[in-house]
ROMILO-590387 format. One record per atom (N, C-alpha, C, CB): residue number from 1; residue in three letters; atom name; x, y, z negated. Coordinates in steps of 0.05 Angstrom, whole numbers, plus 5000, padded with zeros to 4 digits. Each point is the difference from the previous one (the first is absolute). Glycine has a CB too. Layout:
BEGIN
> NUM, ALA, CA, X, Y, Z
...
//
This chain:
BEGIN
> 1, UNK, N, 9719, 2634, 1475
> 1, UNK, CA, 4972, 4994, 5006
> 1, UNK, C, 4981, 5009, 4977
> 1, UNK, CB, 5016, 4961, 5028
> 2, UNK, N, 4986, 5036, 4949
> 2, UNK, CA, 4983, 5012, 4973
> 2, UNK, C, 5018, 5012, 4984
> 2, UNK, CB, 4967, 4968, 4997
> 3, UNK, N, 5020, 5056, 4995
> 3, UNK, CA, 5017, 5010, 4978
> 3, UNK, C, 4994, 4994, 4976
> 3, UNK, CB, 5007, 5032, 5023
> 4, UNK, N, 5006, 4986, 4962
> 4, UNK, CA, 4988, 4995, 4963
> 4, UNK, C, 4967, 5003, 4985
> 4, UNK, CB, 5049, 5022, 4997
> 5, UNK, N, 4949, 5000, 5025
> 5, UNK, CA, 4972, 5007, 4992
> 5, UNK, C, 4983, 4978, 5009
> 5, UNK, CB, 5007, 5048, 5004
> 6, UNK, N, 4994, 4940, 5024
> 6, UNK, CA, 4984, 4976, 5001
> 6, UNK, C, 5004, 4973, 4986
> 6, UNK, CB, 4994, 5021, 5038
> 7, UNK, N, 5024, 4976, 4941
> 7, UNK, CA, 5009, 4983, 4990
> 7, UNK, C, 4999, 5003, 4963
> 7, UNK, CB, 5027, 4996, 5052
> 8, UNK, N, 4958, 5020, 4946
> 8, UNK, CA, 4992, 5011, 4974
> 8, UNK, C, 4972, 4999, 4991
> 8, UNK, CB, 5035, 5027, 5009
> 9, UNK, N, 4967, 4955, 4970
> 9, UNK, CA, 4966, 4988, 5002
> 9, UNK, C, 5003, 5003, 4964
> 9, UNK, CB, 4989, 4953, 5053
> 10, UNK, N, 5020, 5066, 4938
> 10, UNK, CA, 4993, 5003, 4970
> 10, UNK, C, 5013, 4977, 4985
> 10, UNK, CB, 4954, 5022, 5008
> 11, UNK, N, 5046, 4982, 4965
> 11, UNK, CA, 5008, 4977, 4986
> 11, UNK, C, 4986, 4982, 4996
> 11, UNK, CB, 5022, 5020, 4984
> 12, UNK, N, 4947, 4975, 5022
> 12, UNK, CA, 4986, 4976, 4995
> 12, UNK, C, 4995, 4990, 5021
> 12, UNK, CB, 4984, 5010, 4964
> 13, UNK, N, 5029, 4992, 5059
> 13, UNK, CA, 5003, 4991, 5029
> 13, UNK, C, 4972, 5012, 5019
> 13, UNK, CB, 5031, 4952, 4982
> 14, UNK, N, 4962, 5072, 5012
> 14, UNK, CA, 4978, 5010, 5015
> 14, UNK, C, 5000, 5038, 4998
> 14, UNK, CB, 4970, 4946, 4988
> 15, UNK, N, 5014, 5057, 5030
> 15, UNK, CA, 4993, 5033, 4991
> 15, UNK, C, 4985, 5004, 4978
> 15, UNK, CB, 5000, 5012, 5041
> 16, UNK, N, 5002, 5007, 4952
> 16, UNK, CA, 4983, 5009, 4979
> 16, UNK, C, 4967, 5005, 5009
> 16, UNK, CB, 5048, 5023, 4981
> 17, UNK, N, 4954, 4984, 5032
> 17, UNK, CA, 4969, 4997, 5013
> 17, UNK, C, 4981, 4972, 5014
> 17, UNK, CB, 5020, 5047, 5009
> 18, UNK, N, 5000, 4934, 4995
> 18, UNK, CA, 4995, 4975, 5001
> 18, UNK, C, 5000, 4983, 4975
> 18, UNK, CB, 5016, 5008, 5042
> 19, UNK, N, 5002, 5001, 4941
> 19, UNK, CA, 4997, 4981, 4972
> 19, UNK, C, 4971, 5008, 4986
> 19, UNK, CB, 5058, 4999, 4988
> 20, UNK, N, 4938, 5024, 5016
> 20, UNK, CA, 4969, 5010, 4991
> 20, UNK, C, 4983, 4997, 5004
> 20, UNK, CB, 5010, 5018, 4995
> 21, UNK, N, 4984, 4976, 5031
> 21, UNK, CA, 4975, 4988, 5027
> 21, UNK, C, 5007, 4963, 4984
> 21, UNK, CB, 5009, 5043, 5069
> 22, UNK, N, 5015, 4951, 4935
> 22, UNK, CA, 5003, 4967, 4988
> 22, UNK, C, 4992, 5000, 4968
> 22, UNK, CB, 5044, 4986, 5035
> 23, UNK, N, 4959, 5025, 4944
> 23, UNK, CA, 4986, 5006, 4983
> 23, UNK, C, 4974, 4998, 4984
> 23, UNK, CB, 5028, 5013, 5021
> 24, UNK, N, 4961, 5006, 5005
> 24, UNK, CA, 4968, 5008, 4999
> 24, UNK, C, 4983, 4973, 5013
> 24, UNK, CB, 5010, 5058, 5008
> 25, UNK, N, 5004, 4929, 5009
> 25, UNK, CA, 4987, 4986, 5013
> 25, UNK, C, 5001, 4968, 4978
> 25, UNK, CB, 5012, 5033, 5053
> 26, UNK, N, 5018, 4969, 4935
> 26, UNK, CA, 4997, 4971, 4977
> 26, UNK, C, 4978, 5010, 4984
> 26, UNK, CB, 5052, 4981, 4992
> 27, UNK, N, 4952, 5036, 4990
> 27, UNK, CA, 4977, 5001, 4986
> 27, UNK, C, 4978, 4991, 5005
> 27, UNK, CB, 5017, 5027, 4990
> 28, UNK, N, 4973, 4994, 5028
> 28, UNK, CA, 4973, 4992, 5022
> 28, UNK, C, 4987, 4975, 4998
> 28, UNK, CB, 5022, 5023, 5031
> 29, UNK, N, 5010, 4958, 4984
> 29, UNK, CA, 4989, 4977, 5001
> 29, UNK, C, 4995, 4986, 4980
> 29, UNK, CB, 5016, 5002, 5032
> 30, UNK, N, 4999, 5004, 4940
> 30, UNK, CA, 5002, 4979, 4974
> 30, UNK, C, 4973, 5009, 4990
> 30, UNK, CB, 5055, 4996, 4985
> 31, UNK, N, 4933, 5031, 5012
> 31, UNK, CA, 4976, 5001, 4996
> 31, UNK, C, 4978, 4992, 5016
> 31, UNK, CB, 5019, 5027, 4979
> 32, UNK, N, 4984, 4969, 5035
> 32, UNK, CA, 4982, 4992, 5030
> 32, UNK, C, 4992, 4976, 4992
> 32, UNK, CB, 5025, 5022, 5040
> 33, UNK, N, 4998, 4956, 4960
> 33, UNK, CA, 4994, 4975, 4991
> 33, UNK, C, 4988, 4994, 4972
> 33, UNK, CB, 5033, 4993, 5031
> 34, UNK, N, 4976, 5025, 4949
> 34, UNK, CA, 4985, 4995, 4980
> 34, UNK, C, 4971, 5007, 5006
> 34, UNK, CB, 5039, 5005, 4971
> 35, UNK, N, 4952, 5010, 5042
> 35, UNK, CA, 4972, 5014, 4999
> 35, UNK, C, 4982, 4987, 5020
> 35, UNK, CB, 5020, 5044, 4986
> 36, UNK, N, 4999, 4938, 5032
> 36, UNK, CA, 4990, 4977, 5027
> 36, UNK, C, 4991, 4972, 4982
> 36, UNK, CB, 5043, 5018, 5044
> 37, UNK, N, 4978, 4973, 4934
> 37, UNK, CA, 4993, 4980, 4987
> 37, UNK, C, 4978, 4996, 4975
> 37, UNK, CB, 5042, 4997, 5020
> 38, UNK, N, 4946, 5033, 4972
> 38, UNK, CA, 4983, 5010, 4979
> 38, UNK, C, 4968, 4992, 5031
> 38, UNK, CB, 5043, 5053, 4955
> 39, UNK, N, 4960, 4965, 5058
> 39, UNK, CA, 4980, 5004, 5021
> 39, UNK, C, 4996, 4967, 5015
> 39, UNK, CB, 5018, 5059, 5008
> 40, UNK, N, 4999, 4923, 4995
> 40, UNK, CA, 5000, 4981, 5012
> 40, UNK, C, 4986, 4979, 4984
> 40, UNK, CB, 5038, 5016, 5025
> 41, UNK, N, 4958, 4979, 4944
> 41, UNK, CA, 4990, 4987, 4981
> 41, UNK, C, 4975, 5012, 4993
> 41, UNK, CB, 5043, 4986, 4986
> 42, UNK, N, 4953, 5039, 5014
> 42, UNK, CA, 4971, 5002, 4990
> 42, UNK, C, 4985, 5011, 5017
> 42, UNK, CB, 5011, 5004, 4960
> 43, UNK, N, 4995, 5013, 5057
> 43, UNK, CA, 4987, 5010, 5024
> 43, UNK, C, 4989, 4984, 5023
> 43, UNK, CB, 5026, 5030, 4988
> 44, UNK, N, 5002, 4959, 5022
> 44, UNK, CA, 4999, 4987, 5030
> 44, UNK, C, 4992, 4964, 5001
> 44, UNK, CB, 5043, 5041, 5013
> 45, UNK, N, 4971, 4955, 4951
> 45, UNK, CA, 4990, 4976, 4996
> 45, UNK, C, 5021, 4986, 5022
> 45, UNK, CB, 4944, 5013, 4982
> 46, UNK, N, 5080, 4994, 5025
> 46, UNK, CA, 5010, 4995, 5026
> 46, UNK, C, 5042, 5007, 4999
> 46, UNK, CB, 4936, 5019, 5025
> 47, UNK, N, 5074, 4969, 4965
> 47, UNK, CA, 5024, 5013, 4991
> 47, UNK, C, 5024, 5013, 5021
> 47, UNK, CB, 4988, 4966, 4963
> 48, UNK, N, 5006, 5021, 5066
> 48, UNK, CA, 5008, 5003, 5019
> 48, UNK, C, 4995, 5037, 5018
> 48, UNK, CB, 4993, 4937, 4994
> 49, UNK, N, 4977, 5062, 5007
> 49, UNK, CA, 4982, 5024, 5005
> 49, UNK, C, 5020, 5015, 4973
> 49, UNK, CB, 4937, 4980, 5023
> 50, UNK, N, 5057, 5015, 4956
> 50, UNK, CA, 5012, 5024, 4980
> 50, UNK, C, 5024, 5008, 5006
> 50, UNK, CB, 4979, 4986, 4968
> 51, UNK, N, 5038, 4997, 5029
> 51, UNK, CA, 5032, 5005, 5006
> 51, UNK, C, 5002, 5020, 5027
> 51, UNK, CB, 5016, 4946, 4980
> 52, UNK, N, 4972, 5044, 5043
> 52, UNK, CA, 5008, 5019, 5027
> 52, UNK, C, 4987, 5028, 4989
> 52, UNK, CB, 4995, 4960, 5047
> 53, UNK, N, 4982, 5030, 4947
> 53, UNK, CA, 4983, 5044, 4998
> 53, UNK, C, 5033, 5003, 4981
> 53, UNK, CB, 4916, 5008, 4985
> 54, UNK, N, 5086, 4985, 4986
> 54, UNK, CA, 5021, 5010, 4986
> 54, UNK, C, 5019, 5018, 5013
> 54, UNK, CB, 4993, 4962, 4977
> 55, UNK, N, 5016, 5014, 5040
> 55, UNK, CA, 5026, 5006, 5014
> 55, UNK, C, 5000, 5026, 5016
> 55, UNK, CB, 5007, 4953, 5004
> 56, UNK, N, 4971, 5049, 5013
> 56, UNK, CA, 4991, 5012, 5019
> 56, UNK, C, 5007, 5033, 4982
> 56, UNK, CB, 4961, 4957, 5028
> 57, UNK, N, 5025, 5043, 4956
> 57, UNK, CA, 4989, 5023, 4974
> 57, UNK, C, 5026, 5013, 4997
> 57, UNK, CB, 4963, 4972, 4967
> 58, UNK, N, 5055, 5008, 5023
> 58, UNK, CA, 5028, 5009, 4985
> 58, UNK, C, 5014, 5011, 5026
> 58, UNK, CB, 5005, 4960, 4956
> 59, UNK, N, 4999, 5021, 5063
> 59, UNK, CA, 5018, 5015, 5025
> 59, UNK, C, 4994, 5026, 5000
> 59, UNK, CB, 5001, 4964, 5030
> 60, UNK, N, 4970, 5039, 4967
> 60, UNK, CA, 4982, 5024, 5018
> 60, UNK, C, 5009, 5029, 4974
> 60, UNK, CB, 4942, 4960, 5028
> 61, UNK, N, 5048, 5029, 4950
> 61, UNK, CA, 5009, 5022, 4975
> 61, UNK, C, 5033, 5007, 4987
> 61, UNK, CB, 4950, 4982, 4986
> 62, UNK, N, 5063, 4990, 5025
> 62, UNK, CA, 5030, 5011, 4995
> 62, UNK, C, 5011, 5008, 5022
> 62, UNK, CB, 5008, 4972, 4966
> 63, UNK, N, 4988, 5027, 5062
> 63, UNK, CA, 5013, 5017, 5015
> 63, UNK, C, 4988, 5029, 4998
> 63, UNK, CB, 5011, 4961, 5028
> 64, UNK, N, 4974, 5056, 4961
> 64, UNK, CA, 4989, 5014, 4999
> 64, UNK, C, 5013, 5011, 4972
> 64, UNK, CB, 4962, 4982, 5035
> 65, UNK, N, 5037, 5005, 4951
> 65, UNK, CA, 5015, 5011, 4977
> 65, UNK, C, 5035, 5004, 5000
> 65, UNK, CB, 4958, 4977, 4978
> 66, UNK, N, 5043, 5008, 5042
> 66, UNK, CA, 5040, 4999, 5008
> 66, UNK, C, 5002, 5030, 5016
> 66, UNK, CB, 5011, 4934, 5016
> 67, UNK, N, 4978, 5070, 5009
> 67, UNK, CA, 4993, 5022, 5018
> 67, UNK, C, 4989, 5024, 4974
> 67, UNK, CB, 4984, 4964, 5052
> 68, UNK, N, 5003, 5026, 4932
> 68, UNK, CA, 4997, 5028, 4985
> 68, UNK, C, 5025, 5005, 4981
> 68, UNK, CB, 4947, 4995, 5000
> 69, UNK, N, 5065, 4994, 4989
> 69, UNK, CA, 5021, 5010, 4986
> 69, UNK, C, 5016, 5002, 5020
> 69, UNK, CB, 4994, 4983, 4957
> 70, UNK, N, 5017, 5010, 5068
> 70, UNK, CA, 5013, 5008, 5010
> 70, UNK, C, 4994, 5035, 5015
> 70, UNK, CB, 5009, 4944, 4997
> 71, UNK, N, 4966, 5062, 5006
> 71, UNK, CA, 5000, 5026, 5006
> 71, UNK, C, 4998, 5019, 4978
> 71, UNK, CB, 4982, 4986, 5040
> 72, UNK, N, 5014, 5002, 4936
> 72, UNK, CA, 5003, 5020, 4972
> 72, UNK, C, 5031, 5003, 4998
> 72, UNK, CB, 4956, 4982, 4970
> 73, UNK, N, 5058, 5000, 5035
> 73, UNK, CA, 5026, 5013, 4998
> 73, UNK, C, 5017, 5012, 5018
> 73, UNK, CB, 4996, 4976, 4975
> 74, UNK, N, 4990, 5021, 5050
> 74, UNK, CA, 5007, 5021, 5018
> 74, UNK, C, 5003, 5023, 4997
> 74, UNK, CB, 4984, 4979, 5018
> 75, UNK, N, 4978, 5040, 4964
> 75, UNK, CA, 4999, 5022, 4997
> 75, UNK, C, 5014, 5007, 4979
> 75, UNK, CB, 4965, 5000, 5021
> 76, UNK, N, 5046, 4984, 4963
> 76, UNK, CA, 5019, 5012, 4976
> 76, UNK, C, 5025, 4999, 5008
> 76, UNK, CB, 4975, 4986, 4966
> 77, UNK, N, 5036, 5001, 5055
> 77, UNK, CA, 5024, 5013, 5010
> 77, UNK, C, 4997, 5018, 5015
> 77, UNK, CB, 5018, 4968, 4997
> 78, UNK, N, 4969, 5040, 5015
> 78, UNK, CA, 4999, 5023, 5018
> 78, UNK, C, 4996, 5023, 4986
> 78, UNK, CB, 4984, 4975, 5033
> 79, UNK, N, 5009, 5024, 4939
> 79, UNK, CA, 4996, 5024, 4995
> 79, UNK, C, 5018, 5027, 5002
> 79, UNK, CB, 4975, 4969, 4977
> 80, UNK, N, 5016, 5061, 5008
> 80, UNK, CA, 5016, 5013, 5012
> 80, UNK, C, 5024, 5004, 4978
> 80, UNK, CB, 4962, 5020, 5034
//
């Protein structure tokens, strides 16, 4: 029913292109929340409002940063 190949998830129990998207996206979030709980005290006056924009922020800039190192190392394996 499965072979080896579907049963091969790298040594840190994922793909390599998924540990990088998971990655990009912790960061994301750990900065997110720091920058949700800065914004939520002096801005929003509101710690709740801060934390979600944060959150929101970090999902939004570490999946984007996961997806980008993942296609930078695409083009460097492909090279010729």
């Amino acid at each position: 029913m499965t072979n080896g190949e579907e049963n091969d998830h790298g040594e840190s129990g994922g793909s390599a292109a998924g540990n990088k998207l998971a990655m990009g996206m912790s960061v994301g979030l750990s900065l997110g929340v720091g920058i949700g709980v800065v914004l939520g005290m002096t801005v929003f006056d509101n710690l709740a409002l801060g934390l979600s924009v944060g959150m929101c922020m970090g999902v939004a800039v570490g999946t984007g940063v996961g997806v980008g190192r993942m296609r930078a190392d695409e083009q460097e394996d492909g090279g010729e």
